[in-house]
N, C-alpha and C positions, 0 to 999 in steps of 0.2 A: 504493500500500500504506500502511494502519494502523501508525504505532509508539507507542510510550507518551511518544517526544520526538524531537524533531530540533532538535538543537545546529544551529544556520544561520550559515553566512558564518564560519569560524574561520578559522585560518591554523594549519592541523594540522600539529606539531612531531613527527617520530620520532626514532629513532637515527639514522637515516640519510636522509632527506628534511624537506624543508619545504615544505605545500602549501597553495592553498585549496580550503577542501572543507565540508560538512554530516556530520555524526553521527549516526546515527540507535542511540536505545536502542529493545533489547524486552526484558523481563523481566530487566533486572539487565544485560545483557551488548551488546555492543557489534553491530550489526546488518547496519549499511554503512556504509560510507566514503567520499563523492562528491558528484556532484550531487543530492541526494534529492528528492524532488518531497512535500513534507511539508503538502500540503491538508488533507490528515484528520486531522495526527498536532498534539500540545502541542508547541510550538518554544521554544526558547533564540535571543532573538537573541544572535550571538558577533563581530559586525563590528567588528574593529579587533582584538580579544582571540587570543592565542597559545591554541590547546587543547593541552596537555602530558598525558602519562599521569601518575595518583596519584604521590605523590612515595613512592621507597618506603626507609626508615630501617634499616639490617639492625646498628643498633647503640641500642640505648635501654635503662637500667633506669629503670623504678618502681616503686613503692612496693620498695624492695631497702634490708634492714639493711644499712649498716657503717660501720664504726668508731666506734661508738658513738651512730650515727646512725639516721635511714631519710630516702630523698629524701624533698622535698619534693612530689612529684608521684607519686602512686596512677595507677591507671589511667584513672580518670574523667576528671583535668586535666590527666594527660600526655598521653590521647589527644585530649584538648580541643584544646590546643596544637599537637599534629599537625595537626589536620584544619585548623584556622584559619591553620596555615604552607603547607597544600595536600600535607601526607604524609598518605597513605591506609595507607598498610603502615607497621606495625610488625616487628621481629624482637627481643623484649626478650630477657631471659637470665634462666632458673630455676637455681636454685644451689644443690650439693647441698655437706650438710653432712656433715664427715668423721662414716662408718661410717655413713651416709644411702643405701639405695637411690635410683637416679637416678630410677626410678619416683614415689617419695613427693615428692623436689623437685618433680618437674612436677605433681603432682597440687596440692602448691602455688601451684606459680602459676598453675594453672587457676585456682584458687580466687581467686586475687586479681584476674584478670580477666574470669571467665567475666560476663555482663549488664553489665557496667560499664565498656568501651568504645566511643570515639566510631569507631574504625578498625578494619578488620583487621588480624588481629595473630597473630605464632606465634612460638617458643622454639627457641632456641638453648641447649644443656643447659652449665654449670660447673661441670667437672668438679676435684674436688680430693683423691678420695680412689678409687684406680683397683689393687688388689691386683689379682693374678692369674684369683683369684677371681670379679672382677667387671666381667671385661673384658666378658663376653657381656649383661650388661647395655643397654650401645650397641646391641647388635644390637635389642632389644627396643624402643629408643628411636626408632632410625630407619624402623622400623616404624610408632609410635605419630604418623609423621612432625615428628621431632626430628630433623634429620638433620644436627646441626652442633654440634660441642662446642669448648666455649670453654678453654684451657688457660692456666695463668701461668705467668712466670719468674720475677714478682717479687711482694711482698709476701710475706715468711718467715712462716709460721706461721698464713697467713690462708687464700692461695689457694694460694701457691707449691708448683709442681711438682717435682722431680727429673728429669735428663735421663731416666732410665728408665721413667720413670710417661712421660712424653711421646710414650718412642717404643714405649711400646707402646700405648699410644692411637692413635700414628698409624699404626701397624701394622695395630690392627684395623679401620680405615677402609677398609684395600686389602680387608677381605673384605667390609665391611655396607654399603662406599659414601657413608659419610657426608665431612664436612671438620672437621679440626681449623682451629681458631682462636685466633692466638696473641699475649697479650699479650709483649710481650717486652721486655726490660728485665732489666739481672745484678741481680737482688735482693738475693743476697747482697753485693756489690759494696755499692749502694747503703744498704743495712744498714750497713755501717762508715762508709761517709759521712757519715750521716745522725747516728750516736753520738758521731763525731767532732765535727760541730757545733756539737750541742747541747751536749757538754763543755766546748768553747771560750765557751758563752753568745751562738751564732747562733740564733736563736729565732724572728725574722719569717717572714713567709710566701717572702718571696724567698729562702727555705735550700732548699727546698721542690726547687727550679730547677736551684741549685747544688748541691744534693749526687745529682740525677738529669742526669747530663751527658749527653749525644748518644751519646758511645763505649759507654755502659753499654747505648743500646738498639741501635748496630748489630752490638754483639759479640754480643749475646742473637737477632737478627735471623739472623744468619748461622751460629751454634752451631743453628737452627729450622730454616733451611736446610737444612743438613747432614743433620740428623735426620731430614724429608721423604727427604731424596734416598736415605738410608740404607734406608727404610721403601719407596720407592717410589711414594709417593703425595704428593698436591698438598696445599696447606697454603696458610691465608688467614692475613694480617698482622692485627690492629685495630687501629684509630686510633695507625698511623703518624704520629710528628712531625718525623723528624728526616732531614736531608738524607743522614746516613754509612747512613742505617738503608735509604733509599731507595735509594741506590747498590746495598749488596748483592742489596737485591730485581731490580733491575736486570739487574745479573751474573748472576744464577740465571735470570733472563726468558732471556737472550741463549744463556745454555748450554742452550737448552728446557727446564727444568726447570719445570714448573706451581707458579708460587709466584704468588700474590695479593694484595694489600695495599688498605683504605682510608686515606684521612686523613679529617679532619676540618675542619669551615669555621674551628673555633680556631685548626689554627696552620695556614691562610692568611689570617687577618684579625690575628688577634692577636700578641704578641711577648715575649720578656722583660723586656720595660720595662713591661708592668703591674704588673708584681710590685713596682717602682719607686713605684707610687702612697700617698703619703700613709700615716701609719694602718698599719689592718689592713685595707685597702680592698683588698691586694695578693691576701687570702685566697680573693676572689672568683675567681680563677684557675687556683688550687690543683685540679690535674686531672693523672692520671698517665697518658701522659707528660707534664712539663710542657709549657709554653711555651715557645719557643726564641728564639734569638737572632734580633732584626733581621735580613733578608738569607735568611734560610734559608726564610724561604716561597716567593721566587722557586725555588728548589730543587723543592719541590713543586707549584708551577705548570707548573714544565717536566716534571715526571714525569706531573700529570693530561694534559697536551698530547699528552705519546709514548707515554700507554697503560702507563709505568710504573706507575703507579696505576691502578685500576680501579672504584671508588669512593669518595664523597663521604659519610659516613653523618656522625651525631652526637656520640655516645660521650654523648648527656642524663643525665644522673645529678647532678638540680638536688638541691642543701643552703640552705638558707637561710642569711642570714648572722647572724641574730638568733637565739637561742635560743627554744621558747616553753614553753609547762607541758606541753606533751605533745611536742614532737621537739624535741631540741637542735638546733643550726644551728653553723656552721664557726667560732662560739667558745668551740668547746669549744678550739680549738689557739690561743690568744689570747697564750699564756703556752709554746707549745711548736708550733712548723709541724708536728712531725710527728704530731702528734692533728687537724689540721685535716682535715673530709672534704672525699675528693677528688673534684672531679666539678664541675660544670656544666651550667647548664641550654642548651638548642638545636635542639629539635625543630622551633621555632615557626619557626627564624629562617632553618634551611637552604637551603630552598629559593630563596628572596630574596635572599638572600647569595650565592648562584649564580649565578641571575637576573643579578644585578649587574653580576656578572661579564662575562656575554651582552651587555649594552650596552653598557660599555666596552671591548669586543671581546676580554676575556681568552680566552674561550671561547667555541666556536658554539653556539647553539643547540641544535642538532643532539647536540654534545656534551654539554650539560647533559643533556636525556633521556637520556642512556647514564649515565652520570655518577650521577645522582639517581632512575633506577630501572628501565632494560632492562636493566644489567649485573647491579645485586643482584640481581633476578629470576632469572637465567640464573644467575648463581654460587650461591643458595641455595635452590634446586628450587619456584620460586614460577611459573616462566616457560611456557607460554604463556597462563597463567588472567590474570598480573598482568605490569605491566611494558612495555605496546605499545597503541596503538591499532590495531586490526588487529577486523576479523569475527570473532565468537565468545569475545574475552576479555574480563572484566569492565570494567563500562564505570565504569571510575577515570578522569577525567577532571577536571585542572586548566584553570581558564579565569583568564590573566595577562593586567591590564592593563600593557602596554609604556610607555604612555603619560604615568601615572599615578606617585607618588614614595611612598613607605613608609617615616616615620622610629621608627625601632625603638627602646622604653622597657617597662621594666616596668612605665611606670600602663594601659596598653593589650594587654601580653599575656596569655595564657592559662593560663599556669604559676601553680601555686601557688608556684612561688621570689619571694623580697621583691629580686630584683635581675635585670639582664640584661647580661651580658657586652661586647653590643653599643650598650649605652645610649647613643644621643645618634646612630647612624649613619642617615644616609639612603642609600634604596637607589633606584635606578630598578624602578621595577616595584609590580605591587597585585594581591594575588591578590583576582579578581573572583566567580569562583565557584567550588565543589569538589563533585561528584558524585563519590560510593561506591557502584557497584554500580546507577547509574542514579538514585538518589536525589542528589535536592539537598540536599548537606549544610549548606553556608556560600553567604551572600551577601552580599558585603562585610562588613562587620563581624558580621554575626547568624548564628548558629545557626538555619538551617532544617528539619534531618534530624534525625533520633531521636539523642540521645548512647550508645544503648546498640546501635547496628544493628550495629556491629563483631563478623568472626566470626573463632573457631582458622582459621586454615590449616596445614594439615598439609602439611608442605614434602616434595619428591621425593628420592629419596636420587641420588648422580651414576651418569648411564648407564654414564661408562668410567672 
């Protein structure tokens, strides 16, 4: 039989097997899995190379105002950055403005992505202004396949929720199916922190750190908790940092309670002693939650291990560090931490950074694909289109050289950020190739696939 490619010789990596085998695409999607007899067909050779499914992100903003800001990455070079780290899926966050139908948010950020990415890509709605009135709005969203709202505890006056606005969001989840998501951190807590500081004349970015302590997000963690369990229904974490915050989630796992949580490759590579660097060099790290203490990413190693965590996403929301005549950059807080924006770039570096992992034996394999894109799949109604190598779902396919070393700078990445978190690390591994839907996107360093092939997916709402 005719296919339009046969990937040949990989060493195909699942959630839960590792094998060798051939790939064959037809029309975008994935055809067979095995021995393929590929005389007729266009071949990949893939001998020595891991084939992984798309890596898939279910935490990214771009082009997203705040605080006086907008990232540094648009959809064009955020999803550049994706596909060049080997993420195929995005799940960014449209945001609605208080007394803003949730409707008009997302029509905006169609508009910001619609032709102008390199991936696919679909919305998570944030939500910050939720009256009585406009709880059935959701219903209308999960429909539009928006099936997941993002909620805060912190930031006063920007995003921040009330316990009541919360649960009843997550109330109306038990009828339209969708998942709350929860930033969580006592903002009002962290508010007097943060006034106290600066009255004292604590001003660098390492205030930033220090007046967002661990306790503020597992008290906010476990008050979310509560609220789920109150409501009935399951509730996902984002970008988890802190080890007290992971316990709780923990506890609620144990009790069967459906609670869910990501972290992020920041705080397993990174630490509170960036914030230590020289300067305002510490600003580069300035991301909420922050950075944690030395010692406390062993904490989330052992929780990716036992299935406490359940994904590895981003939280990208790159700021430059330089101001220019059209975006300011992170000093604008030069003179005050708490104007600094928060956020960080990471799209490009995820999957690598995980990788890494795999070869120093942190992680199997096996567990990285769960990790980095069966599980967000399966938790955010993406799964069985995206997420597997398996017959019949898109043929997102990552091809890693094992063999190969990747040192990570921002004169070589894809980001429009002027910096990279990670600068100076080398990782074991080299993403070799990246097919979207059967198309060859990336080959080693080049863009080969169209930057604009990226389409909406309309995510599923949950069965139960």
């Amino acid at each position: 039989m005719s296919y339009d490619l046969v990937i040949k010789d990989a060493t195909v990596v699942t959630a839960s097997d590792s094998f060798k085998a051939d790939i064959a695409i037809e029309k975008g999607k994935i055809a067979a899995v095995g021995k393929i007899d590929a005389r007729d067909s266009k071949t990949f050779n893939a001998k020595g190379l891991a084939a992984v499914p798309g890596g898939i992100d279910v935490h990214t903003h771009f082009d997203m105002p705040f605080m006086g800001a907008t990232t540094a990455d648009d959809f064009r070079t955020g999803s550049a950055a994706a596909i060049f780290g080997g993420t195929t899926t995005v799940v960014d966050f449209a945001i609605q403005k208080r007394g803003e139908a949730l409707k008009k948010a997302l029509d905006t950020w169609h508009e910001k992505a619609q032709g102008k990415s390199a991936v696919d890509y679909a919305f998570h709605m944030i939500v910050v202004d939720l009256p009585e009135n406009r709880v059935k709005e959701m219903d209308a969203m999960v429909k539009e396949g928006v099936s997941s709202f993002k909620l805060f505890m912190a930031y006063p006056g920007i995003f921040m929720s009330d316990d009541a606005t919360i649960f009843r969001a997550l109330t109306r989840t038990k009828e339209n199916g969708g998942m709350i998501c929860m930033h969580a951190e006592n903002g009002g807590v962290i508010d007097v922190l943060v006034q106290k500081a600066l009255a004292e004349g604590k001003i660098e970015p390492k205030y930033h750190a220090l007046t967002r302590p661990m306790s503020a997000e597992a008290e906010a963690t476990r008050r979310a908790i509560a609220l789920a369990d109150m409501a009935g229904v399951p509730i996902y974490f984002v970008h988890l940092s802190a080890g007290d915050a992971l316990d709780e989630v923990r506890r609620a796992r144990e009790r069967g309670q459906a609670v869910f949580a990501e972290t992020c490759p920041q705080y397993l590579y990174l630490s509170y002693e960036d914030y230590e660097r020289p300067g305002f060099e510490g600003a580069k790290f300035v991301m909420s939650p922050p950075l944690r203490p030395k010692g406390n990413e062993e904490r989330l190693w052992k929780g990716l291990l036992r299935n406490d965590l359940q994904v590895v996403s981003t939280d990208h929301c790159s700021f430059c560090m330089k101001a220019t005549a059209v975006k300011p950059g992170k000093e604008l807080g030069k003179k005050d931490f708490s104007k600094i924006p928060n956020g960080a770039p990471g799209v490009e570096t995820r999957m690598l950074l995980l990788w890494d992992a795999v070869q120093k034996g942190r992680l199997t394999a096996n567990r990285f694909v769960e990790l980095t894109s069966t599980s967000p799949a399966k938790l955010f109604g993406l799964y069985p289109k995206k997420g597997h190598l398996s017959p019949g779902a898109d043929a997102d396919i990552v091809l890693i050289d094992p063999k190969k070393k990747t040192t990570i700078t921002a004169k070589k990445h894809h980001s429009a950020a002027d910096y990279n978190p990670y600068e100076g690390k080398t990782v074991e591994g080299a993403i070799a190739a990246v097919f979207l839907r059967g198309e060859q996107m990336i080959s080693g360093d080049a863009m080969t696939g169209s930057a604009k092939r990226g389409q909406f997916l309309k995510r599923a709402a949950r069965s139960s």
